[in-house]
C-alpha positions in Angstrom: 31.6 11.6 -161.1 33.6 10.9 -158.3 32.2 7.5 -156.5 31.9 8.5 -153.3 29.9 11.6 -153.9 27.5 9.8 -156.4 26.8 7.2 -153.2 26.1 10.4 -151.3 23.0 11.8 -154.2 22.1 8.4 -154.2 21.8 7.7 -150.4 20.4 11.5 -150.4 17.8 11.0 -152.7 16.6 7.6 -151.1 16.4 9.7 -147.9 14.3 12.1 -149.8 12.0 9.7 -151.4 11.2 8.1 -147.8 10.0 11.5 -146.2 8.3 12.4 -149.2 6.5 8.3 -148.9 6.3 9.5 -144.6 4.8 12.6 -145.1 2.2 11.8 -147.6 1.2 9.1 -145.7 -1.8 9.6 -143.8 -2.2 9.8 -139.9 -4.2 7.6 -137.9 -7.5 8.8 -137.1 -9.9 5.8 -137.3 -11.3 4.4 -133.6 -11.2 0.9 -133.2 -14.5 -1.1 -133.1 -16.0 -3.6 -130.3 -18.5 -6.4 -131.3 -19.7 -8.2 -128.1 -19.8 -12.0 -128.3 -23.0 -13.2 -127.3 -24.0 -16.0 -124.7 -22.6 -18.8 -126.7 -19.1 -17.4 -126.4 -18.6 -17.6 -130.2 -21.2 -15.4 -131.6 -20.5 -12.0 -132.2 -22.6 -8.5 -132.8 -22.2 -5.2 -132.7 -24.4 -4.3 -130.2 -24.1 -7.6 -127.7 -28.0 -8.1 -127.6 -29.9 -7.8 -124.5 -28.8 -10.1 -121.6 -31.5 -11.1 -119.1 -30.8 -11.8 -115.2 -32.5 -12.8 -112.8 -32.5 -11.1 -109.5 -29.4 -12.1 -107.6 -27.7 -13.6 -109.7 -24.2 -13.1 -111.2 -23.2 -11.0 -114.3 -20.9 -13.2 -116.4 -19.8 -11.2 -119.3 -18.9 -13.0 -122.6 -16.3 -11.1 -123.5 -15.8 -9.2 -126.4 -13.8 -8.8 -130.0 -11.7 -5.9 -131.1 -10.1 -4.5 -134.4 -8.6 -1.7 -135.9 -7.4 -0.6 -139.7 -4.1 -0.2 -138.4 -3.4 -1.6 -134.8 -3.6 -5.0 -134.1 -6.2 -6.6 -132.1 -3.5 -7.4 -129.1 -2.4 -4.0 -128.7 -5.6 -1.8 -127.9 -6.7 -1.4 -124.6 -10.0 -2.1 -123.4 -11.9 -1.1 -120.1 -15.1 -1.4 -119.5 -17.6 0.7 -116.3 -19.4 -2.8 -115.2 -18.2 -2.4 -111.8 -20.4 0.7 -111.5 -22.6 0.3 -113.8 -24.3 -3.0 -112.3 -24.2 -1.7 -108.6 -23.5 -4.8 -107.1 -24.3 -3.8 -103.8 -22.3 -5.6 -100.6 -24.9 -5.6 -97.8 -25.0 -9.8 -97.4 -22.2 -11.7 -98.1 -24.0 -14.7 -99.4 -24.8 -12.5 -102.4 -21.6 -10.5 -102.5 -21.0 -9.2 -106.3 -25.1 -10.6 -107.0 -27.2 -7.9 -108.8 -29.8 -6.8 -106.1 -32.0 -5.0 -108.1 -34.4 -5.1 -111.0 -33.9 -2.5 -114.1 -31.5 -2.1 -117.2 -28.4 -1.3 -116.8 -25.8 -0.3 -119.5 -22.4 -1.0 -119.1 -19.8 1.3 -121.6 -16.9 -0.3 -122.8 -13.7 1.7 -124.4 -11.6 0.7 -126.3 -8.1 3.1 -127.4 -5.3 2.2 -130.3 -1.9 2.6 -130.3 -2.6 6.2 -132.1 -5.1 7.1 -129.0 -8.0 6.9 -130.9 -11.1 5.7 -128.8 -14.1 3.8 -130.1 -16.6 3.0 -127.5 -19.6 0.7 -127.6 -22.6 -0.4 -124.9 -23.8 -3.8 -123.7 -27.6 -3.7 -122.0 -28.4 -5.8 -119.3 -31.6 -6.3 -117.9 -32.4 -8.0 -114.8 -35.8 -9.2 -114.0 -37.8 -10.7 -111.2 -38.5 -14.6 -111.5 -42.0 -13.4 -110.6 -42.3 -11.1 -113.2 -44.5 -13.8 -115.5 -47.6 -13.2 -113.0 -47.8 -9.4 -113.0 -50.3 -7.3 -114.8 -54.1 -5.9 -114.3 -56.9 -8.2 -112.9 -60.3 -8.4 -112.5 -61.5 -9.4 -109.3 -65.1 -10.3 -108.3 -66.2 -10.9 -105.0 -69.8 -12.0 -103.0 -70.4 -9.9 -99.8 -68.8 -11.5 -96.9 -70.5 -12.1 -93.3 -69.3 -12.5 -89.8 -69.6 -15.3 -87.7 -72.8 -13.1 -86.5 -74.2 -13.1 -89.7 -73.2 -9.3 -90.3 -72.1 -8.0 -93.8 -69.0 -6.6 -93.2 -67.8 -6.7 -97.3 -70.1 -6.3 -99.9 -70.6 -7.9 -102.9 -67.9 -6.1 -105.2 -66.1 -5.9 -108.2 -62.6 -4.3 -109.2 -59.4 -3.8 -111.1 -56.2 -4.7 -109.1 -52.3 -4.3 -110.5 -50.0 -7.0 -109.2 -46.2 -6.4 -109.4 -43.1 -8.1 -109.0 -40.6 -7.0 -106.2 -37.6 -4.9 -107.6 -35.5 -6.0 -104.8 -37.0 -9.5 -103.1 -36.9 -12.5 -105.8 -40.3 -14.3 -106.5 -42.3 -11.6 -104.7 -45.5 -10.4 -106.1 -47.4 -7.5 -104.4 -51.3 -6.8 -105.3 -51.9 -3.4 -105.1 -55.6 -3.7 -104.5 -57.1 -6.7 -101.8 -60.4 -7.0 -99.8 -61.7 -3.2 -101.2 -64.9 -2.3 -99.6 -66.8 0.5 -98.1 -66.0 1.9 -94.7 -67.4 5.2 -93.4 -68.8 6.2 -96.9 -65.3 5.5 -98.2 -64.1 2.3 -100.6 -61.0 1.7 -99.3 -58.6 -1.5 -100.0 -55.0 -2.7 -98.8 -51.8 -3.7 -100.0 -50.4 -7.0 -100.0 -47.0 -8.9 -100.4 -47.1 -12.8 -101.6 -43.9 -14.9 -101.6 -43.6 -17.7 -104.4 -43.4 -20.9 -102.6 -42.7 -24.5 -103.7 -44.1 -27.3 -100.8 -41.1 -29.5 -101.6 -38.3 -27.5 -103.0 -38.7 -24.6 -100.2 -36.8 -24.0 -97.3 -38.3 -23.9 -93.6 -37.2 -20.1 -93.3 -37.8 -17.4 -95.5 -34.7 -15.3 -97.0 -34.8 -11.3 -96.7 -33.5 -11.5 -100.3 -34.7 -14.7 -101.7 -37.3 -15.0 -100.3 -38.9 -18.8 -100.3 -36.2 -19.6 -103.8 -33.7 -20.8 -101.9 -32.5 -24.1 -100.5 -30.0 -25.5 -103.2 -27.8 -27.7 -101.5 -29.1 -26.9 -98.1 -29.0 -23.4 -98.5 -31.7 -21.0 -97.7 -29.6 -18.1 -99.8 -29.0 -20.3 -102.4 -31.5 -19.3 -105.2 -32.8 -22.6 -106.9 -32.7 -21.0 -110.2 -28.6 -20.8 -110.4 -26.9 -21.2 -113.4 -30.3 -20.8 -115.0 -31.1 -18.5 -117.9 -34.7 -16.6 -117.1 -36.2 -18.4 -120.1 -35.3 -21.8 -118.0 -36.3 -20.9 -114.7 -39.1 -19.3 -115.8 -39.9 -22.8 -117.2 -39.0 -25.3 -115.2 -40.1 -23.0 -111.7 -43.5 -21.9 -112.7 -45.5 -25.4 -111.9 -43.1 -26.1 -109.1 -43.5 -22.9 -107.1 -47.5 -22.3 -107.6 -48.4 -21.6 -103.6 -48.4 -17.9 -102.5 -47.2 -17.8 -99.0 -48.6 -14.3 -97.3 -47.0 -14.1 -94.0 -49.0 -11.5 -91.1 -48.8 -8.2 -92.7 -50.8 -4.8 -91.2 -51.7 -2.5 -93.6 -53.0 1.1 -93.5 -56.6 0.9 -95.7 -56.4 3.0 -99.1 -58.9 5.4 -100.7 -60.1 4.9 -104.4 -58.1 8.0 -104.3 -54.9 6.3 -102.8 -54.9 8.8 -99.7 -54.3 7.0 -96.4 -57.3 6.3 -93.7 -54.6 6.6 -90.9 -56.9 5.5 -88.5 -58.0 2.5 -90.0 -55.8 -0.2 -90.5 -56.4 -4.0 -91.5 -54.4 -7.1 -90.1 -53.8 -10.0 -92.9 -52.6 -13.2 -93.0 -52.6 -16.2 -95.4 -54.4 -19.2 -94.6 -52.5 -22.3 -94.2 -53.2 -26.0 -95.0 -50.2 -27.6 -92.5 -47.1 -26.2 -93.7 -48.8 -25.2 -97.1 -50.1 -22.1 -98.4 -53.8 -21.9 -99.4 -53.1 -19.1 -101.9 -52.1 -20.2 -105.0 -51.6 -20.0 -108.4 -54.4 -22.3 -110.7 -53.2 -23.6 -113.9 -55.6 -25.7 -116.2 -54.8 -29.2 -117.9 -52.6 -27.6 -120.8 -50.4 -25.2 -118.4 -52.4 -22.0 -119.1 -53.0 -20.0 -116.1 -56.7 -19.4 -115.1 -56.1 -17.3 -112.1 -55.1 -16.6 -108.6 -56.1 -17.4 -105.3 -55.9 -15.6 -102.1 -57.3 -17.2 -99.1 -56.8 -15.2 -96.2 -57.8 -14.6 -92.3 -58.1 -10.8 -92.0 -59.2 -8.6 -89.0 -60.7 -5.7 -90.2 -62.4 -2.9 -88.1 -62.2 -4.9 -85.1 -64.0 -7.9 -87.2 -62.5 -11.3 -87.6 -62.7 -12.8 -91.4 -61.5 -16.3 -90.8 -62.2 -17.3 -94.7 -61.7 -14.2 -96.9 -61.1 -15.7 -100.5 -60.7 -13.8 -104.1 -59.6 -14.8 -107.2 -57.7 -12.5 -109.7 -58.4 -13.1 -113.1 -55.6 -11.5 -116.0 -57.3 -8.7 -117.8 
């Protein structure tokens, strides 16, 4: 056989062999997978745990670890929606890119090979109050309270009262039931906010967002918790910041039924000791919590109560 033309067969069939190899081979259809590395920057799962905030405070994310049967690591493109997902509002800008709100919040990451597959895969983050330790149901009890007269304006009384954490002011609490007593037939109670306050570690002036947890180097918007997981604040805040500072709030009184008595409104203010809060919370030898404090002047139905006092014991 003449050489040249048996170099052509042979080149021919190499030719042939390679798009039979090509053809057969199968296309790429497999999406690439995230794993999320947890808080220790080394750790990795699949679904990134769930990360816990604290209210205004900064999402740092860990980062994340990608791979792929066929492209390498390097060369699939990753996004991620945490931009919008945390909605890190802009209203102050001492807490610019700060998460201002409590909830969950997912963020989506994407992640597409060279062959355009996309895998995706979701990181929770939840953001909670500092505050959020003290909330729950209580049971309050009460003796009747006189005026200066020696006139019964609240009776002896017992109830149930829900106290809640803020979802947009850090170490706030709000009880949804204080001083309930009968007016006009009707039991009726208020409303009322309580800041977390430390009487050495808080500032002078309050914070709109931070309420009385600032003052870290000077800084009122500075929160003192910084750089802290909520596990750590939580434990190394609690028996700092035990006074409940209730600044002059009016409140329209509440039926049982929650229905407004719009002509019937209550003033309150928290009782002060000098520059320190009467209301507090109490905490026995072994750092159990026993209950909670109010002490407050209130001027209801034209009456002054210069010494209201009630303690809210957890259910």
């Amino acid at each position: 056989m003449n050489r040249r033309i048996f170099r052509t067969v042979i080149f021919l069939a190499i030719i042939a062999t390679l798009t039979v190899v090509f053809t057969a081979c199968p296309k790429d259809t497999t999406a690439p997978s995230i794993y999320f590395y947890e808080k220790d920057g080394k750790t990795i799962s699949k679904h990134g745990g769930d990360t816990t905030l604290l209210l205004y405070t900064k999402y740092e994310d860990p980062g994340w670890y990608v791979e792929d049967n066929a492209s390498l690591s390097a060369d699939i493109q990753v996004t991620s929606d945490i931009e919008t997902a945390l909605t890190t509002e802009k209203k102050d800008a001492s807490h610019m890119g700060q998460i201002k709100k409590t909830g969950e919040y997912v963020v989506t990451y994407t992640a597409t090979d060279e062959a355009g597959n996309v895998g995706t895969a979701t990181r929770k983050i939840t953001c909670k109050n500092v505050s959020d330790i003290y909330t729950g149901r209580y049971y309050m009890k009460r003796d009747a309270i006189l005026s200066g007269l020696g006139m019964e304006l609240c009776r002896d009384t017992a109830y149930y009262s829900n106290v809640t954490a803020s979802p947009t002011v850090a170490g706030r609490l709000r009880f949804s039931k204080v001083a309930c007593h009968t007016h006009n037939g009707q039991k009726v109670s208020f409303k009322v906010d309580a800041d977390m306050f430390s009487s050495t570690l808080s500032p002078r002036d309050m914070s709109a967002q931070i309420g009385y947890l600032g003052g870290l180097n000077g800084d009122k918007e500075s929160v003192r918790y910084e750089g802290l997981t909520y596990d750590k604040a939580v434990d190394t805040m609690r028996f700092e910041y035990v006074y409940l500072k209730i600044p002059t709030q009016s409140y329209t009184a509440y039926t049982e039924g929650d229905a407004a008595v719009n002509d019937y409104t209550v003033r309150i203010q928290g009782r002060m000791d000098g520059q320190v809060p009467k209301s507090k919370i109490v905490y026995n030898e072994n750092g159990v919590m026993l209950y909670i404090l109010l002490e407050l002047s209130l001027t209801v139905d034209n009456q002054s109560i210069q010494n209201y006092v009630e303690k809210y014991y957890l259910e």
